[in-house]
Every structure is written in C-alpha cells, then in structure tokens.
C-alpha positions as CSV (number, residue, x, y, z in Angstrom):
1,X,6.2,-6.1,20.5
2,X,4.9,-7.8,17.2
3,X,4.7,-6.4,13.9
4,X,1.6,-5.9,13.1
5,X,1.2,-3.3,9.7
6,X,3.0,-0.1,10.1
7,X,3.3,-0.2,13.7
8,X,6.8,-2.7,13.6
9,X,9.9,-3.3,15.8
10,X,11.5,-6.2,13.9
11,X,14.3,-5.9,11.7
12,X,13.0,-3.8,8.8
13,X,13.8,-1.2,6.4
14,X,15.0,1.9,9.2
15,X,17.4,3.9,8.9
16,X,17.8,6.4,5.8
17,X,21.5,7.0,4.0
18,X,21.9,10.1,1.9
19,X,24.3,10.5,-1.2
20,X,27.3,13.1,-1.1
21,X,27.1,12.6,3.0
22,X,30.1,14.8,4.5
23,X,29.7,13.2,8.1
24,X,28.0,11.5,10.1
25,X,25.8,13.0,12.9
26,X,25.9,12.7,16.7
27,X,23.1,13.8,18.2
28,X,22.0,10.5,19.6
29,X,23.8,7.6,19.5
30,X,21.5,5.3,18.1
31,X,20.8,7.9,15.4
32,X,21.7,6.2,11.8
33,X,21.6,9.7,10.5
34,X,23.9,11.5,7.7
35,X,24.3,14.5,6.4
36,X,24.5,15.8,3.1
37,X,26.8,18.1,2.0
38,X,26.7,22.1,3.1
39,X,27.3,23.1,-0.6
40,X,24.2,22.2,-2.0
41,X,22.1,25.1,-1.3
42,X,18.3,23.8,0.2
43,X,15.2,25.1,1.3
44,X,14.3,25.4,4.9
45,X,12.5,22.2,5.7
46,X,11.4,19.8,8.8
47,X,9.0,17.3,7.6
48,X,7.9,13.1,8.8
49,X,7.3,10.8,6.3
50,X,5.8,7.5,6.5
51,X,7.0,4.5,4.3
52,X,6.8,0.9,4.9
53,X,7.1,0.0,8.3
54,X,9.0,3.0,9.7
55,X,9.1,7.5,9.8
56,X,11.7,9.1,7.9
57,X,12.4,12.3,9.6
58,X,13.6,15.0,7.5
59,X,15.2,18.2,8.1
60,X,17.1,20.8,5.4
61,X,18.3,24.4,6.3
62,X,21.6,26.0,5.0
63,X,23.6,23.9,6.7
64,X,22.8,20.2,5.4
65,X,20.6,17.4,5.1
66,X,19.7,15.3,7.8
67,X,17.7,12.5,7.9
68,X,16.8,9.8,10.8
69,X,14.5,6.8,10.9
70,X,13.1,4.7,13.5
71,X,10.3,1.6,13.0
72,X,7.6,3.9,14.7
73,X,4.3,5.6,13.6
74,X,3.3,8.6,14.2
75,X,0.1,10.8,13.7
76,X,-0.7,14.7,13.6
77,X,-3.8,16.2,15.1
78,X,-4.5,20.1,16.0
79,X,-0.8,20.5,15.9
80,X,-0.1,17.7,18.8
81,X,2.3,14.7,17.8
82,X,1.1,11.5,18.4
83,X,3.1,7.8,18.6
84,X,0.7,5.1,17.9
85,X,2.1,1.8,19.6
86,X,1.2,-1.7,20.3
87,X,2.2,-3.5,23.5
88,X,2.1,-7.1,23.8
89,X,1.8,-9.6,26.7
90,X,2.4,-13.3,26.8
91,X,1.7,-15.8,29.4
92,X,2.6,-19.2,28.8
93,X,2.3,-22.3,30.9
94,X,3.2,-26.2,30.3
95,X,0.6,-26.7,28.0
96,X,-1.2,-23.1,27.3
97,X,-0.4,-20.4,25.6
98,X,-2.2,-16.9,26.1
99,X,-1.3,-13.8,23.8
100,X,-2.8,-10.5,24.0
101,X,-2.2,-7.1,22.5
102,X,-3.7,-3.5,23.2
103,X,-3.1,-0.2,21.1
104,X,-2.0,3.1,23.2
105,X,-1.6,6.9,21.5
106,X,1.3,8.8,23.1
107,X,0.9,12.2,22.9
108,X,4.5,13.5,22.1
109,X,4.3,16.6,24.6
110,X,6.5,17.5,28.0
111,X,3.4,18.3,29.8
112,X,1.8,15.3,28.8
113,X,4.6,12.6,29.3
114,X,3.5,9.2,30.9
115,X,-0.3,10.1,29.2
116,X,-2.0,7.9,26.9
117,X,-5.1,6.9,25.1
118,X,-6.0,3.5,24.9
119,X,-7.1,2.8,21.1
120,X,-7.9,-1.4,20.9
121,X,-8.4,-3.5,24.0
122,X,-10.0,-6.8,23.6
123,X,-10.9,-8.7,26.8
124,X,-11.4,-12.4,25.4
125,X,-8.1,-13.4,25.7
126,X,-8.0,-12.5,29.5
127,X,-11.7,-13.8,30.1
128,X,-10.2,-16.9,28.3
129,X,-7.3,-17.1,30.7
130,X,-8.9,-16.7,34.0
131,X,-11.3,-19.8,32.8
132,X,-8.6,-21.8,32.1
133,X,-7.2,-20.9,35.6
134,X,-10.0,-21.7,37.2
135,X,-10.3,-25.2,35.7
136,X,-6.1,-25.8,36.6
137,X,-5.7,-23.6,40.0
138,X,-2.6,-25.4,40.4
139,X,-0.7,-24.3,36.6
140,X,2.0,-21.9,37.4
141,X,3.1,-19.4,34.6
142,X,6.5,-20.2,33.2
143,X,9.2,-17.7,33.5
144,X,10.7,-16.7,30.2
145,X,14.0,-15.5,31.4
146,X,14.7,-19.2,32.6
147,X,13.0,-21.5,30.6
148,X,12.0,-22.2,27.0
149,X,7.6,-22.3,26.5
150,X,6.9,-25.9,25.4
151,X,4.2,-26.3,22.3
152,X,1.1,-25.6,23.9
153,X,-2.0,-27.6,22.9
154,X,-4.0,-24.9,24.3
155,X,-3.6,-21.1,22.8
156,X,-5.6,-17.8,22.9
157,X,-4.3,-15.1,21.0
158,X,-5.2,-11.4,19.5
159,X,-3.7,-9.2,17.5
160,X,-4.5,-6.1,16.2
161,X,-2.5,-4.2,13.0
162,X,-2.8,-0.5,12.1
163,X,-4.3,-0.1,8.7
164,X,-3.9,3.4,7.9
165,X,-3.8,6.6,9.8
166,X,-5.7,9.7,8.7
167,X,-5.5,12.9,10.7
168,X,-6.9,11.7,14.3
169,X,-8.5,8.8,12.9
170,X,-6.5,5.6,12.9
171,X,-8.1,2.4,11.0
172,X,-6.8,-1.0,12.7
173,X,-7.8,-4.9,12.3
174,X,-7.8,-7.3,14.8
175,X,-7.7,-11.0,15.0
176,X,-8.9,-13.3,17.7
177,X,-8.2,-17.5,17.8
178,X,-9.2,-19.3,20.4
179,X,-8.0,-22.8,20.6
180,X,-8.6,-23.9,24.6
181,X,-10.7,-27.8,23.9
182,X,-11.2,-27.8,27.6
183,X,-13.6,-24.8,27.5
184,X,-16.2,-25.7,24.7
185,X,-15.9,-24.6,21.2
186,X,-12.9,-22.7,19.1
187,X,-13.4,-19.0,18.4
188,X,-11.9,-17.5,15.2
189,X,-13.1,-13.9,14.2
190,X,-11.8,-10.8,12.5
191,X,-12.8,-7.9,13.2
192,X,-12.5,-3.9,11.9
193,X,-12.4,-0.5,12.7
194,X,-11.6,3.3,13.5
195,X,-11.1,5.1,16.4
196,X,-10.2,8.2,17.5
197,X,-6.8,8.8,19.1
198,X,-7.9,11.5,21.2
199,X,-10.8,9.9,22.8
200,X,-10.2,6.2,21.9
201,X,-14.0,6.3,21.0
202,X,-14.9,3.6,17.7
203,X,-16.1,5.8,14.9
204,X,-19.2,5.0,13.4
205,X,-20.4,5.7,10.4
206,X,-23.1,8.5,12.3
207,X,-20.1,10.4,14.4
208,X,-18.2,10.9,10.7
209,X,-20.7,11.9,8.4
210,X,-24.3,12.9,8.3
211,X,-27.4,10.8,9.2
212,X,-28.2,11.6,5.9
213,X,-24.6,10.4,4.1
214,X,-24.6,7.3,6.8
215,X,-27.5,6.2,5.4
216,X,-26.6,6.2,1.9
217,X,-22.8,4.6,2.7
218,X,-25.0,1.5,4.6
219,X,-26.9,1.2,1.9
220,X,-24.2,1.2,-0.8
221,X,-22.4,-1.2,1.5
222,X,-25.2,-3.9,1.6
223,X,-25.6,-3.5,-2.0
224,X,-22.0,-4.2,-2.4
225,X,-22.3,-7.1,-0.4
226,X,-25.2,-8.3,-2.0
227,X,-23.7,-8.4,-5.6
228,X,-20.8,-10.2,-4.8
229,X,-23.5,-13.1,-3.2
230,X,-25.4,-13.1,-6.1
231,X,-21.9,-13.2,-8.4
232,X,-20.9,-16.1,-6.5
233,X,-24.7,-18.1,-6.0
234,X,-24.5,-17.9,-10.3
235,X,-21.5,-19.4,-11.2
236,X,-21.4,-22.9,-11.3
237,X,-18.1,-24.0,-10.8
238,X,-16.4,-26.5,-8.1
239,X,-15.1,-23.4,-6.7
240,X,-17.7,-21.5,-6.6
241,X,-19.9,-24.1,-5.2
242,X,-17.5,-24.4,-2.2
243,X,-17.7,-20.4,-1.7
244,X,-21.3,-20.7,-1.6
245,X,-21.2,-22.9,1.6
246,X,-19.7,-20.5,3.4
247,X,-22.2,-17.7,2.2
248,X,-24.2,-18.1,4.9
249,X,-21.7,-17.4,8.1
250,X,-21.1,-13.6,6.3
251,X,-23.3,-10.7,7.9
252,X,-22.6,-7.6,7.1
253,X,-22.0,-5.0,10.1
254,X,-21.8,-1.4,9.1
255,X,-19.9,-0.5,11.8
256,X,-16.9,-2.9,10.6
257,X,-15.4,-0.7,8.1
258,X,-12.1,1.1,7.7
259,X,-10.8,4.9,6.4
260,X,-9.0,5.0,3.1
261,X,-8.1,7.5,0.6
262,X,-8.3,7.5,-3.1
263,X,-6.9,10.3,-5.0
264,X,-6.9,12.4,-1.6
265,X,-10.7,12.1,-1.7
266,X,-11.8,9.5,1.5
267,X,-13.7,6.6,1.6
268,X,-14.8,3.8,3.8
269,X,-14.1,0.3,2.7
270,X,-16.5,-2.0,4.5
271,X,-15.3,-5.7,5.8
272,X,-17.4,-8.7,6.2
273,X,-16.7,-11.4,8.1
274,X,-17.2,-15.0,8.2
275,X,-15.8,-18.8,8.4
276,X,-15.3,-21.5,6.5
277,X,-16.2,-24.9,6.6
278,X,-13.0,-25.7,9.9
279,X,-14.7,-22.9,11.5
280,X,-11.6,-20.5,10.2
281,X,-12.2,-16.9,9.8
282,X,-12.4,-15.2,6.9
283,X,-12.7,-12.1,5.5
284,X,-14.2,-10.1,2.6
285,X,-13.2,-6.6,1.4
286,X,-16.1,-4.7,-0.3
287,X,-15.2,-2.0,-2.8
288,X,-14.2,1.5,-1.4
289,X,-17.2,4.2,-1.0
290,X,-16.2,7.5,-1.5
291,X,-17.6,9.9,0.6
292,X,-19.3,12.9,-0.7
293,X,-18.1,16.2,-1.6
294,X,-20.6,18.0,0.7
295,X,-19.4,15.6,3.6
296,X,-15.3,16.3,3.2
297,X,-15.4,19.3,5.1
298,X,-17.2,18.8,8.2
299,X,-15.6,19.4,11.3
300,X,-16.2,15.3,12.4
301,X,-14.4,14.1,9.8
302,X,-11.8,16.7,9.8
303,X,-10.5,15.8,5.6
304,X,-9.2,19.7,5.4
305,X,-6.0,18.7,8.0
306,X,-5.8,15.2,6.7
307,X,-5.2,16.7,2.8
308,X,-1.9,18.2,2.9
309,X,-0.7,15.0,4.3
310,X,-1.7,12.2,1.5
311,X,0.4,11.6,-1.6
312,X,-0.1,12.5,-4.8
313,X,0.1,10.0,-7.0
314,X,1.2,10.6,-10.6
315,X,-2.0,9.2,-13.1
316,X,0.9,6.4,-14.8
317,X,1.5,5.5,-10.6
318,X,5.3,6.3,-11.3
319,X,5.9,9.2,-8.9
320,X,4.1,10.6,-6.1
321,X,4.7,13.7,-4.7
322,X,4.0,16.0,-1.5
323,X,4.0,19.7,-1.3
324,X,4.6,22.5,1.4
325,X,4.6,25.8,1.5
326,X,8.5,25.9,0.5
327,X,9.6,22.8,-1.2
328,X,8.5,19.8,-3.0
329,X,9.2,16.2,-2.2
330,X,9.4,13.7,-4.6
331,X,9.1,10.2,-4.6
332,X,10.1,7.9,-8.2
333,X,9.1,4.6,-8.2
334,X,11.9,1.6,-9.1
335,X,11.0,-0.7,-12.0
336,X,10.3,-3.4,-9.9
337,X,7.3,-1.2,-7.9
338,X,8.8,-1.9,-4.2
339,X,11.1,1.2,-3.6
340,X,10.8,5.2,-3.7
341,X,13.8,7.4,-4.7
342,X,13.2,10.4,-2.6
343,X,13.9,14.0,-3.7
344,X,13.3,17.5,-2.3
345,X,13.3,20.7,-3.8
346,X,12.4,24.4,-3.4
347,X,8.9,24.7,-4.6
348,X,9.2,27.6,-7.1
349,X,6.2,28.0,-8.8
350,X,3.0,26.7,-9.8
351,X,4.8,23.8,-11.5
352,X,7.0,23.2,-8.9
353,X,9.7,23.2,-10.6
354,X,13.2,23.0,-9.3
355,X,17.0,24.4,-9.8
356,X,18.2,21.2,-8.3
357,X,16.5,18.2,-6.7
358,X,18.9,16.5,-3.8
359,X,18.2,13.0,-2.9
360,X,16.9,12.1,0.2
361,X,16.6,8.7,0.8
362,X,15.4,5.4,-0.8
363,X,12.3,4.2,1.3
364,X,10.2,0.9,0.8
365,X,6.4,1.0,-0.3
366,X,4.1,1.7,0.3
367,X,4.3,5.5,1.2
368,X,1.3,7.2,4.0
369,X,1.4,10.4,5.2
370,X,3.6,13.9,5.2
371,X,3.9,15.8,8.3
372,X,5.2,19.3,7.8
373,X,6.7,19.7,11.2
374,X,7.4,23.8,9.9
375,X,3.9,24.5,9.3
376,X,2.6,22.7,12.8
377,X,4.9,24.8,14.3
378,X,6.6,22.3,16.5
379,X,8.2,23.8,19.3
380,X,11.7,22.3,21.1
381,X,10.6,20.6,23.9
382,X,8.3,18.6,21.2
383,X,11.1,18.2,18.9
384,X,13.2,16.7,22.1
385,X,10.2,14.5,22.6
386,X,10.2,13.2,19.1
387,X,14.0,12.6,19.2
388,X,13.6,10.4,22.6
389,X,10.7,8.2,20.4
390,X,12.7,8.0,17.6
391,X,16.1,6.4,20.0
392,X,13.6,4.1,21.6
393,X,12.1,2.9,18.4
394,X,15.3,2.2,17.6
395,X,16.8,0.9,21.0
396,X,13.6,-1.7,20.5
397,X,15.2,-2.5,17.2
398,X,18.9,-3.2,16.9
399,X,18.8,-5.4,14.1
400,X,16.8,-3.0,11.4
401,X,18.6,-2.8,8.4
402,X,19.2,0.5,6.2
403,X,17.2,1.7,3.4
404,X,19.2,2.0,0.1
405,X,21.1,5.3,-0.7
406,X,20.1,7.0,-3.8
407,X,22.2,6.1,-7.1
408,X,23.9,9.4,-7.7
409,X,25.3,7.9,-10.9
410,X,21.2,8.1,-12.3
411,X,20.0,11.1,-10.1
412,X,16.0,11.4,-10.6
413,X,14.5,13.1,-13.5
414,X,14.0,17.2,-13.3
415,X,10.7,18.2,-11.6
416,X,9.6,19.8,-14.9
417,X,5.7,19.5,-16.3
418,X,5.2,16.6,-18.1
419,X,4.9,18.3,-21.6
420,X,8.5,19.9,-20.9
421,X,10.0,16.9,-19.9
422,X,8.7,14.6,-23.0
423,X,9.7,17.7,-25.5
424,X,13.1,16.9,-23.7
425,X,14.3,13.3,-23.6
426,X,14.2,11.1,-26.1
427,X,13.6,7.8,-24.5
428,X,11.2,6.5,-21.5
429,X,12.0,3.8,-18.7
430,X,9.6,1.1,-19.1
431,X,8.1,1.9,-15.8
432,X,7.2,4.9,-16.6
433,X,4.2,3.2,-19.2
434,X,3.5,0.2,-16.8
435,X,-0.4,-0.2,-16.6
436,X,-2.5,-2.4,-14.3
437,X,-6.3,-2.5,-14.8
438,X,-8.7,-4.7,-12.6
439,X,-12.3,-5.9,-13.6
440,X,-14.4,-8.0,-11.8
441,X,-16.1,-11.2,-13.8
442,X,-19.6,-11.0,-13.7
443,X,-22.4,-13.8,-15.1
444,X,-22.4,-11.9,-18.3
445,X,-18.9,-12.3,-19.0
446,X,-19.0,-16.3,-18.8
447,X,-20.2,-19.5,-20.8
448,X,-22.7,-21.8,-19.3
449,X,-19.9,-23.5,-17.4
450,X,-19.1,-20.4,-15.5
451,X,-15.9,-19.6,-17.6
452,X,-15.0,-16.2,-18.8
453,X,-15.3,-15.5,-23.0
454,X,-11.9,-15.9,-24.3
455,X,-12.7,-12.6,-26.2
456,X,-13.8,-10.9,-23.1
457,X,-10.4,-11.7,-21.6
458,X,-8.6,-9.9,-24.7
459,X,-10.8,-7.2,-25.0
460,X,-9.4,-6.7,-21.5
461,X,-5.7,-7.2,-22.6
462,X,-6.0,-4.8,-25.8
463,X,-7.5,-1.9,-23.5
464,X,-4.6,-2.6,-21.0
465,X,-2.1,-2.7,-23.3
466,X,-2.7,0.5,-25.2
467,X,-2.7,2.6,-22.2
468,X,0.8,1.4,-22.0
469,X,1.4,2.4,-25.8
470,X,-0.3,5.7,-25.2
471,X,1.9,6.4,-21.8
472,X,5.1,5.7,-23.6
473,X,4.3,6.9,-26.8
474,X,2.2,10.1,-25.6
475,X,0.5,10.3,-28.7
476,X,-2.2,8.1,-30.4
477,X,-1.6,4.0,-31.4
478,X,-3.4,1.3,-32.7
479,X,-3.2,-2.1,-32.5
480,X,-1.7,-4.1,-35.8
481,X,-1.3,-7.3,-34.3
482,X,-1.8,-9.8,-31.3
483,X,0.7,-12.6,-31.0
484,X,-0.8,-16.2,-29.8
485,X,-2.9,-16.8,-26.9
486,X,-2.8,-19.5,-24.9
487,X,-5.3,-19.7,-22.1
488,X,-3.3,-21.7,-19.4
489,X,-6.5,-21.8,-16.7
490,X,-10.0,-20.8,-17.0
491,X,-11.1,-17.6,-15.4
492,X,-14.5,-18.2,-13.0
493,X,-17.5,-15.6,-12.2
494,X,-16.8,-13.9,-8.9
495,X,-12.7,-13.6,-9.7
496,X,-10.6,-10.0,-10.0
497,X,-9.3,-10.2,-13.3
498,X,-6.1,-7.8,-13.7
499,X,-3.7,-7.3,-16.6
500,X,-0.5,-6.2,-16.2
501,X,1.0,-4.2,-19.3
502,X,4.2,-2.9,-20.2
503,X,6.2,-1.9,-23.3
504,X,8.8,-4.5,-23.8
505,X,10.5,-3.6,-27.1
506,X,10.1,-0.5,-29.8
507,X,11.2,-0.1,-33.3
508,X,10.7,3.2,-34.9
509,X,7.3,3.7,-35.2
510,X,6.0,0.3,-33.9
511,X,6.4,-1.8,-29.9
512,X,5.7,-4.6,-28.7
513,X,3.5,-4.0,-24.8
514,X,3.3,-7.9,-23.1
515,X,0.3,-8.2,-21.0
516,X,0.1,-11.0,-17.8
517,X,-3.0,-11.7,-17.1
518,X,-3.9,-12.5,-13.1
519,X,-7.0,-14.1,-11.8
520,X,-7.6,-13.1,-8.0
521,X,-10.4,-15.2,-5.9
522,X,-11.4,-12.7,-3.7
523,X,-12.5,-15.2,-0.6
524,X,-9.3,-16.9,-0.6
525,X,-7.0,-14.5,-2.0
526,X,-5.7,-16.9,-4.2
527,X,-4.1,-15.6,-7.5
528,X,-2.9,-17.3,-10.5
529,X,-1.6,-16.7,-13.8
530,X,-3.6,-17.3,-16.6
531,X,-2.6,-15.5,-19.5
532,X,0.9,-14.0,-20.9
533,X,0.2,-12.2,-24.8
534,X,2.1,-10.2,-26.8
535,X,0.9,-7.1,-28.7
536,X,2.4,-4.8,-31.5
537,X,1.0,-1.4,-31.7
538,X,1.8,1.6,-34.2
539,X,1.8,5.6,-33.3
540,X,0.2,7.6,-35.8
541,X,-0.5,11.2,-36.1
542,X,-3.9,12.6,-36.4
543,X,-4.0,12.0,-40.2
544,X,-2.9,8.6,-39.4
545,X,0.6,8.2,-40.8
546,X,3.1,6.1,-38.5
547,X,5.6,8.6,-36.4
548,X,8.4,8.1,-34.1
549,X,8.4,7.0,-31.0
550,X,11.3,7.4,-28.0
551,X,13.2,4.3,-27.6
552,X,12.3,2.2,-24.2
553,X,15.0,1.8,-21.9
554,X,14.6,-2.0,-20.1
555,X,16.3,-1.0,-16.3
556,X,16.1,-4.6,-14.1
557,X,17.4,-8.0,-15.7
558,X,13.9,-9.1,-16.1
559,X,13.1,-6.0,-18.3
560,X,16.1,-6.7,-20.2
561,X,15.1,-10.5,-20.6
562,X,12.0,-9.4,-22.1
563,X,13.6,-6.8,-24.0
564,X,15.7,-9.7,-25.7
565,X,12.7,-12.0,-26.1
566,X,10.6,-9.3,-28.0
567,X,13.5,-8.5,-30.2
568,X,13.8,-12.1,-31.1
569,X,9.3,-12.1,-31.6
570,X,10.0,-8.9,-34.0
571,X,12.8,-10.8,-36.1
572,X,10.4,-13.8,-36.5
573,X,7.7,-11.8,-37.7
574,X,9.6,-9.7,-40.4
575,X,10.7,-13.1,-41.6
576,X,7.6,-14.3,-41.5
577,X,6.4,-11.5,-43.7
578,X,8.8,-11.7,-45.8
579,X,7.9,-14.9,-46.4
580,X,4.7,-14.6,-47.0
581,X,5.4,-11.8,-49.5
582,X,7.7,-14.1,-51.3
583,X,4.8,-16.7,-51.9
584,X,1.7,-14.4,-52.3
C-alpha cells in the first residue's frame, strides 16, 4: 500500500508519547501506548482524532491516560465505525509496468467482518493490461519475491488519495498515466470526487443539496471558472501567454468537485482539469462555495453529525479546539505552524475553562475530525474491532516513527477566555499574532505590462501587518513608518498574492511586524518570494496617546534571528533621528 493523503502506511508520524507516563501499556504488543500518571485526576473520555497521516486514539477515566496510534483512517456514520483503506496491485513484466489501486470501507463491526464497500475502482489500467497482453501473449509476469522489476518503458498507473472525510462522505482524487507507445496515444487525466461509504455511490451535486441549491453551486462554479480565463486571457505577460495555450484543454465538469469545510460551515470546491502543451495533466482549484444555510440540515447531506467532529479554529489560527459533552481538547500550534500540542480538560462551563489541562500528545498538521467514541456509544466487541485495525495498521507499518511528547517544562497556556488570559500575562509568543492574507491580482491591479502597482502590493503588506499589531497588541495601532522596499520579481495578473506578517521586535509602545510577500501561480503551483518589508507600528488608546504593549517572546532560532535583526533596524533608526535632529 502507497501513501496516498491521509490514508498512509509508510514510515510517518504514528505513535503518540504522553508526559509524566508511569508505564507502559500491554494490551497489544504492537501498541506504542503510555500512560499517564493515576494522580492527575481526568474526565471520563474515549475519543479518535485525526492528524496528519494517522488516528490518535484517546482514552481518560480515573485511572490514567492512554493513548495509541496507528497510520489508518477512519470515519463515523450513524454510530458504525468505518476504516477507509487503499489496496494496491502491481504487475510488472520485462519491459511493462502496470499499477492499480481501488478504495474499500470496512465497516468496524463483528457481525460485519470480511464486509466491504468498494469506494474508487478505475478500470483503465486493467483494460490497458489485457491489451498489452494481447499484443505479447507470450510476456510472463515477473515474480517479485525472486527477482528485481527492470525500468519498464511501458507503464500504466492510478492512484487515488483521500482528500477529506466528512461524516459518510469521503472526498478522494485520482490520477491516471498511461505511457504504453505500442497502443496509440498517452493518457494523463485527474480526476475528482465524493462518494458515499455506505453505498459507494459518486455524490453529485443533485443527491447533496436541492435542485434548486445545485443549480446555483453550477452556476457559481462556471462563473468561477470563467474569471480566472478571462484574468489570465488579459494579462500580457510571457507567462501568461504560455497559460493561455493551455486554456483550451480545461472544461469544466460539475460533477468533479470535492467536500470541504470552512469554519464548520461546508462547501464544495470545484476542480477542473486539463493538459499542457506534453499532453501532462493539470489541474485547477476553483474557490470554495459555501453551501447555504437552508441546505446544512437536510437529511442528504447529513452537516448536523458531521459538526461535532470539525475543529475549531481560533480567529489568529493558533489553537483549535474540539468539545464533548465532558471535556475539551485542545490543540496549540508550534511557531513553526507544522505541530499541535494536545491538551484535554474537563469542560466546566460555558467557557470551558479548566482546573488543569494534561497533555496528550504532540501530533503533526494538519488536524480532521473528532470522534467521541462515548457519545456513539461504542460497544466492546466494536472497541475489540477497532483495537485489531489499529495492530494491523501498525503491523503494515514497522518503521513509523513517534510523534513528539509534550514539553512539560512549557505546559500549554490555561483554557481561560481570551480577555482573562490577556489581563493575565504580560508577554505574547510571536505566533500567537502571525497573519497570512491572500488576494488574487486582477487586471485592475496591474500596469500595461501586466505587473502589479507597487502601491497595491503595500497596501496589501500594511493591511497584513497591522492585523499582526492588533493581535499582539489587542488594542488599536497605527503605522509610523515603512522601512525600504525592494521589489525582487514582478507580480503578474492571474497570481495568489499572500503576505506573511509577524511581530519581530517591540519596544514600549512601538514593534516592528516584517511582512514576506509570496506570489503563487495557480496553474503551476509555482511560488516565489517577492517582497520582504519591515514596518513599525505604535498602540495608542482611544484619545490617541502611545500605551504599552506586552513584550514578544521570539520561540524558534529563526524568530530569534529576526528578533536580533530588528533590534539592530531600531538602533539604526534612533541614530538616525538623532541625527537628523542634530542637523535640522
């Protein structure tokens, strides 16, 4: 088995280590689980979690903390457990390679062992196969326990990957390349979708919503699509004009979309496919469509069970959190955006707030879904199924590595409300102000060569850069100065402009919030770095007066490289002014 997404069973982050462990379990031998220690005292809990490429599976009484993880995914529908796998089968020969891949649902139930639904089956690689046998009757299939595949110079592959799983809805992608010159042309396509795990039927966009709401998403969709044409037929650049050769091989198919979620609110993202110039495949992602309010609750789409088990993210993207019934799980994102520091505590009021937070695990990003195993009301002989997929998972996988334990020396911040927690502390992480806004360039934006205003491009940076000042400051700033801009590259029509802010240094009343500024062709997915500038902003109260602000606290080496570097920008400026007062 390949990895492919979420559904993985190569060496990846696995299995979860807890802080203040007292010993080590032995339920299952392959079981990488630890307990934490009795003393604490915890809130009954049995909950799934997905992150990265593997399912942390949780579990807190009176007793302890116990935590296992296995590279597997697994979904939840009308209280039945699902695994979602791929299997994979290769078939090589001297000089031909053919690779094919299907997607199964498990249903994680005793009286339904050895059932399965078959999600994504693709027949051209076996259509492609028996061909080519039929033009060499004589090729023999070469045994891989005995000998080593030579380099074909024929191959037909597919593979699919599992976007995103949303209640009984999973969203995949699949890509076929067939490279066989003996049987006419290549074939290169992508290709996406959703299907149901209970059926295995595709979802369109009529068996989720309304006729009436279908119509509207298709419309929306080719209107998407029809902007980012026109974007690209305007601009006049070299790139641009190679983009617009390829124009022609895109068609948009409404039925060739996948399920997302925004803010716990869903959404279908619609994918167009087409080739380039060689023939290769590519692939263009339209904007997400939320789906109306009227639409969420309908029994198709089934949103109301899918809810309870999206994150919540935090507005500043910092922490995300998950709620049940009896406790709260938090997640607190590292400085360098890649990791979670997870956290459970008893959920004891409408804040949530907590006594005590215990550390779970740290998990990599990015996080899915929470499966309260408690509320589903998972019975033994399903919990017995669940621990068999979780020792296979890992019996497929002996070489995944453990996730981090959490740093007991820094233990996450107290699940307070925000305005409790800033009365509190007098200095912020710099991750806890980092900003990233995206804005796609449109003809308006650009000179007559297709380039993007210098001005609009900092009109950009200042609004990203004082949502950082705002976060860390939490009160209101201005800007009193921009440092020098040097634009490295020039931005085109048609690109994803996004500015990456954070508070670097801060004085007593003034900071310094560098913005990087990224240009992303969508087509290619090509990104480059265009801008890097440097701004100084100053809090003031609501008569305008300059107040304090907390003190920034730089946590990885880069943050404390820029720390340096702004501290050195400041000194040069005061000198500067004082210079200039000297002479004036």
């Amino acid at each position: 088995m390949t990895c492919r997404g979420r559904v993985c069973a190569a060496a990846l982050l696995s299995a979860a280590i807890l802080v203040g462990c007292a010993r080590a379990a032995d339920d299952a031998p392959s079981s990488r689980e630890m307990e934490a220690s009795a003393s604490i005292a915890l809130p009954e809990a049995e909950f799934l979690i997905a992150a990265g490429d593997s399912t942390y599976w949780v579990r807190a009484d009176s007793t302890g903390l116990r935590v296992r993880s296995a590279p597997l995914l697994l979904a939840m529908h009308d209280g039945q457990l699902h695994e979602i796998r791929l299997s994979e089968e290769i078939v090589d020969y001297d000089d031909a390679e053919f690779i094919r891949e299907r997607l199964h649902a498990f249903p994680l139930s005793p009286d339904q062992a050895g059932d399965s639904t078959l999600l994504f089956e693709d027949g051209a690689v076996a259509e492609t196969e028996r061909r080519w046998r039929v033009r060499y009757p004589d090729a023999l299939p070469i045994d891989p326990e005995v000998d080593d595949a030579p380099e074909p110079t024929s191959s037909a592959s597919d593979f699919v990957e599992v976007i995103d799983v949303h209640g009984r809805w999973v969203s995949w992608a699949h890509a076929l390349d067939i490279d066989v010159d003996v049987l006419g042309p290549h074939v290169h396509q992508r290709q996406r979708g959703v299907v149901s795990l209970v059926t295995g039927a595709r979802a369109t966009l009529d068996s989720l919503v309304s006729p009436e709401e279908a119509s509207r998403l298709r419309a929306a969709g080719r209107a998407a699509f029809d902007t980012v044409r026109a974007v690209i037929a305007r601009a006049g650049d070299e790139r641009a004009t190679e983009a617009r050769a390829t124009l022609h091989t895109f068609s948009f198919v409404d039925n060739s979309f996948t399920l997302a979620d925004s803010a716990g609110v869903p959404a279908i993202v619609f994918h167009v496919a087409g080739t380039d110039s060689a023939g290769h495949a590519l692939e263009l992602t339209l904007p997400p469509l939320t789906i109306s309010a009227s639409e969420r609750t309908s029994d198709a789409l089934g949103w109301s069970a899918v809810q309870p088990t999206l994150p919540e993210w935090e507005r500043d993207s910092t922490a995300v959190t998950w709620r049940s019934d009896a406790v709260v799980v938090r997640g607190r994102l590292d400085a360098t955006g890649t990791t979670l520091a997870l956290a459970i505590g008893a959920r004891a009021n409408t804040y949530d707030s907590v006594a005590t937070s215990v550390p779970i695990a740290v998990v990599p990003r990015p996080v899915y879904q929470f499966i309260d195993l408690r509320a589903a009301r998972v019975d033994e002989a399903t919990r017995a199924a669940l621990r068999a997929a979780f020792d296979r998972a890992r019996g497929d996988d002996p070489f995944a590595t453990r996730a981090m334990a959490p740093d007991v020396s820094e233990p996450l911040a107290p699940t307070l409300p925000s305005a409790l927690m800033s009365a509190s502390r007098p200095s912020r992480t710099v991750a806890e102000s980092m900003h990233v806004s995206s804005e796609l360039i449109m003809p308006q934006d650009a000179n007559i060569l297709g380039h993007v205003f210098g001005g609009a491009i900092m009109a950009m940076v200042d609004k990203a850069a004082a949502v950082a000042a705002f976060r860390h400051a939490r009160t209101n700033c201005v800007t009193a100065s921009i440092d020098r801009v040097d634009f490295r590259e020039p931005i085109h029509v048609g690109e994803l402009v996004s500015c990456h802010a954070s508070v670097n240094f801060v004085g007593n009343t003034s900071m310094e919030v560098g913005v990087r500024v990224e240009a992303e062709d969508l087509i290619s997915g090509i990104r480059r770095h265009t801008n890097t500038c440097y701004l100084t902003f100053v809090a003031i109260d609501r008569n305008g007066r300059p107040v304090p602000i907390p003190q920034v606290v730089p946590e990885t080496p880069e943050q404390q490289r820029r720390f340096a570097a702004a501290q050195e920008r400041r000194r040069r400026r005061l000198e500067e002014r004082q210079a200039e007062a000297r002479t004036s």
